[in-house]
C-alpha positions as CSV (number, residue, x, y, z in Angstrom):
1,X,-51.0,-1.8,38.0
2,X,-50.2,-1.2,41.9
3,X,-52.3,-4.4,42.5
4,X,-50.1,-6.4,39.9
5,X,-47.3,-5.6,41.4
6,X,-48.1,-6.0,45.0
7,X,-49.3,-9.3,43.8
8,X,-46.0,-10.3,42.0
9,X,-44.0,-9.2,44.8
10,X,-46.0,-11.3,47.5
11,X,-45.6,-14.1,45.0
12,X,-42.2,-14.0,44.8
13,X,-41.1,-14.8,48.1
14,X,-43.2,-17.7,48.3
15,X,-41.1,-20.6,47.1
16,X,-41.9,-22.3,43.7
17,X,-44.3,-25.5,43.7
18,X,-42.5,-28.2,45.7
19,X,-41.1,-25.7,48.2
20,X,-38.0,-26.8,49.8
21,X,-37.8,-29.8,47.4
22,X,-36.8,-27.4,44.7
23,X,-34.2,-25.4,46.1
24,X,-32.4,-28.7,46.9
25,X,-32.2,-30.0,43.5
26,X,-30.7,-27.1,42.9
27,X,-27.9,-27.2,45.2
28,X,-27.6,-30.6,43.9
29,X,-27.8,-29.6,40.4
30,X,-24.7,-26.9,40.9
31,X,-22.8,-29.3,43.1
32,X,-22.7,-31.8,40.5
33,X,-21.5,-28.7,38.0
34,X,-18.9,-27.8,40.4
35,X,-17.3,-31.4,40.7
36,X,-17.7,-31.8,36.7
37,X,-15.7,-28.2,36.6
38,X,-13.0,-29.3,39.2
39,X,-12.8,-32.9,37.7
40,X,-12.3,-31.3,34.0
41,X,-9.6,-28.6,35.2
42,X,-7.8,-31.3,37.5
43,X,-7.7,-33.2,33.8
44,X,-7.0,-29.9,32.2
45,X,-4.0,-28.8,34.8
46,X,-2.7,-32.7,35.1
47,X,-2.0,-32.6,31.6
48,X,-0.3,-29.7,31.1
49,X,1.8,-30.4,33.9
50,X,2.8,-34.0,31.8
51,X,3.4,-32.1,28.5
52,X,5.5,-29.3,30.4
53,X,7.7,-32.5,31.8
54,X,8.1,-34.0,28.8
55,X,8.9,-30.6,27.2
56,X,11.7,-30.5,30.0
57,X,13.0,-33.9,29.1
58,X,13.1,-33.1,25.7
59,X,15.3,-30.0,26.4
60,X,17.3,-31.9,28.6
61,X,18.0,-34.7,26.0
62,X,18.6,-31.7,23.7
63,X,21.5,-30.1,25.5
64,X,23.1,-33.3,25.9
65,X,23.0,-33.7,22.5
66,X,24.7,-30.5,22.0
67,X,27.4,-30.8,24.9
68,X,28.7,-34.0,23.4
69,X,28.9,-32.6,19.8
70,X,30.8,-29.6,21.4
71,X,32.9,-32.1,23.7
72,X,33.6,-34.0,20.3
73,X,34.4,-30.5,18.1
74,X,36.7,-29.3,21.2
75,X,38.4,-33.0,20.7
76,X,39.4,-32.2,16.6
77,X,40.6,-28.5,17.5
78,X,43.0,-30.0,19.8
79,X,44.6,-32.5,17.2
80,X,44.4,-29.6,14.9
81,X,46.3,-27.7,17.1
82,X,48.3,-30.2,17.6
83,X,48.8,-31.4,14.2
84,X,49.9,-27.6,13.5
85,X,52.2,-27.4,16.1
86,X,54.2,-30.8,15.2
87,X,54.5,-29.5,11.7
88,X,55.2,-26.2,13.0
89,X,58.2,-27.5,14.5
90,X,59.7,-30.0,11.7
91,X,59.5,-26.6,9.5
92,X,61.8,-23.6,9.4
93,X,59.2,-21.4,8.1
94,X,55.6,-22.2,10.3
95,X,52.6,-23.7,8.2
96,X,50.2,-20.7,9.0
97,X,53.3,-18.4,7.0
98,X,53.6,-20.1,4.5
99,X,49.5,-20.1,3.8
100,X,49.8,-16.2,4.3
101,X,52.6,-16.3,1.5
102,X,50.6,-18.7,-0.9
103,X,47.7,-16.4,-0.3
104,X,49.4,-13.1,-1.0
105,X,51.2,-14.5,-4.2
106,X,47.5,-15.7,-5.8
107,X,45.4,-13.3,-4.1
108,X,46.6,-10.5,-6.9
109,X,44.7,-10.5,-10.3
110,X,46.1,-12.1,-12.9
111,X,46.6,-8.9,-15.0
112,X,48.9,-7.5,-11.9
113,X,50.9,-11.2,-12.2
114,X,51.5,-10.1,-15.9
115,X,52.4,-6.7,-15.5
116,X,55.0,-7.5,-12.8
117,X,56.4,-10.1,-15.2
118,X,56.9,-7.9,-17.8
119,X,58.2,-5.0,-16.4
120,X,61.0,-7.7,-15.0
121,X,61.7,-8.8,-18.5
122,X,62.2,-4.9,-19.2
């Protein structure tokens, strides 16, 4: 057994049958591995970047989008208020009051409505 592995051990330093031919298609061999792995994660990183742009675009057309519509709901409050404050003015008794007075008069059940009545009649 000592023989064996003295023999493997001498054996394994020598290099492998075509010597120095070997050991450069190796280099070779991971070389072209390491330029297939750069060129696939230069692919791999150039189109994430492109999807993360468009992805930004989007966003951006996005919140235009939304600043218009809220330009455009900030335009229909004003005429509102407007509106309101015109009529506010042609009435003695403001628009808003009198919605608070309709409300109060048919907010009450119906059953309160006829008791009230009655007791009136009374």
């Amino acid at each position: 057994m000592a023989e064996r592995a003295a023999s493997q051990g001498s054996t394994s330093n020598m290099p492998a049958s075509g010597g120095e031919e070997s050991g450069s298609v190796r280099v070779e061999a991971i070389q072209d591995l390491y330029q297939e792995l750069l060129g696939k994660t230069s692919l791999y990183l150039k189109s994430e970047f492109e999807v993360t742009a468009e992805d930004y675009r989007l966003l951006q057309e996005m919140n235009k989008v939304t600043k218009d519509k809220y330009e455009g709901l900030m335009g229909t409050a004003k005429t509102v208020k407007d509106s309101l404050g015109t009529m506010n003015d042609r009435c003695e008794i403001p628009v808003l009051r009198i919605f608070d007075i309709w409300n109060n008069l048919f907010s009450n059940s119906l059953s309160e409505k006829a008791f009230s009545l009655a007791s009136h009649l009374h």
